[in-house]
C-alpha angles and dihedrals in degrees: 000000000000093000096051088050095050083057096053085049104048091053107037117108086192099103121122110246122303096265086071090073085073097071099027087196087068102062118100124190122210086236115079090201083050090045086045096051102035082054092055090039088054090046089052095052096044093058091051092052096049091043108043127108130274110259092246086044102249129131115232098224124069091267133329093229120039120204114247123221113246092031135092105300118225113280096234119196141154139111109311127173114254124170089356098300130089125255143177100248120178135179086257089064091078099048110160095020138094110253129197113199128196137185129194140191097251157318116284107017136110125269089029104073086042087069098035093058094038091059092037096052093050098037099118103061075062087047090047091061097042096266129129126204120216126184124201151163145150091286125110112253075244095072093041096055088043081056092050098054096058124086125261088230089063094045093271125124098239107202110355123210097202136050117277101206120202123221110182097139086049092226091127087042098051094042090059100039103237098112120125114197104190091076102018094252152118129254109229087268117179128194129190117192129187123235092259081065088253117140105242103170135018122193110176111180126192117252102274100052140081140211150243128254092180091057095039090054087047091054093045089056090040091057091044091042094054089040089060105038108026089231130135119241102216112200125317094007116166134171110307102012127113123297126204117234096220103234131101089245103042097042080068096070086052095050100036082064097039103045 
């Protein structure tokens, strides 16, 4: 059939003038078959035009797919600088641990190297209750080893006690919709995924400010908490305070303290 059409059309003089051809809805053709298939052909094009791919072969908006909390996280991956070398890392790697993954704008800048020390220095209080803590963002992990090896007085990262993934080809950044096309770089997303691989929590800031390890170590031991005892955390929980049996009956014994 589209051949046949393209035939009809090829070799039909019935087309209105040539100035037609400036606004292609306009064009009518004698035939009402012809009229009928040329309208579906425009509206095909159309489609295809609107919808195809940026030259360079980046979306313009931050990712065409988001990742939605209680399913199946991103599997990132990439080289990321670890120890000061450098080291294929993946999602896969943490199989059976609570991970908390960050992404930020960019390497050597300002509010950036506040949040990666903070988290590196604290990292093992994560590690003492089975989580992992993972940085990344669209920089080589050239660029990220040249950060660590300059001093925190100077703006660097010094030794570093957590990966520093690259994502230069914004895979990772896509995937997890924080890319922000206009400049090439990442939102201060932040990720946290249980130990089954499934995305439990998801923080995105806006460029200028930072966040919060303690809050992000709160919302690792809520979501263990509520994993291993099937209880709900209500505001501000922390270790040690009150829980909610979820059930009509049994909330009662938590308001009826609380309140």
């Amino acid at each position: 059939m589209v051949p046949n059409l393209f035939h009809q059309l090829s070799h039909s003089t019935r087309f209105v003038e040539n100035h037609a051809f400036r606004n292609p809805s306009s064009l009518r053709f004698h035939s009402p078959y012809l009229n009928c298939c040329f309208s579906v052909l425009f509206k095909l094009i159309t489609i295809c035009i609107i919808t195809m791919p940026l030259a360079n072969g980046i979306p313009s908006t931050s990712s065409n797919q988001h990742p939605q909390i209680g399913k199946p996280a991103p599997v990132f991956k990439g080289t990321a600088v670890v120890n000061g070398a450098f080291k294929e890392i993946s999602l896969n790697d943490y199989a059976g641990k609570y991970v908390v993954l960050f992404f930020y704008p960019l390497d050597f800048t300002f509010v950036c190297p506040t949040e990666i020390v903070a988290f590196s220095d604290r990292v093992k209080e994560f590690q003492d209750i089975g989580c992992e803590v993972v940085a990344c963002s669209t920089d080589s992990h050239f660029t990220h080893l040249a950060w660590v090896n300059t001093p925190r007085k100077q703006g660097g990262l010094g030794e570093m006690n957590i990966p520093l993934l690259a994502d230069k080809n914004l895979s990772n950044s896509l995937s997890y919709g924080v890319y922000r096309a206009d400049d090439g770089i990442t939102f201060r997303g932040l990720f946290i995924i249980d130990d089954k691989g499934i995305l439990r929590q998801i923080t995105v800031n806006d460029l200028p400010v930072g966040r919060s390890v303690d809050e992000t170590l709160r919302l690792v031991k809520a979501f263990q908490y509520t994993d291993r005892h099937g209880e709900v955390c209500p505001a501000n929980w922390k270790p040690g305070d009150k829980t909610i049996v979820p059930d009509v009956k049994s909330s009662k014994e938590y308001f009826s303290k609380a309140n």
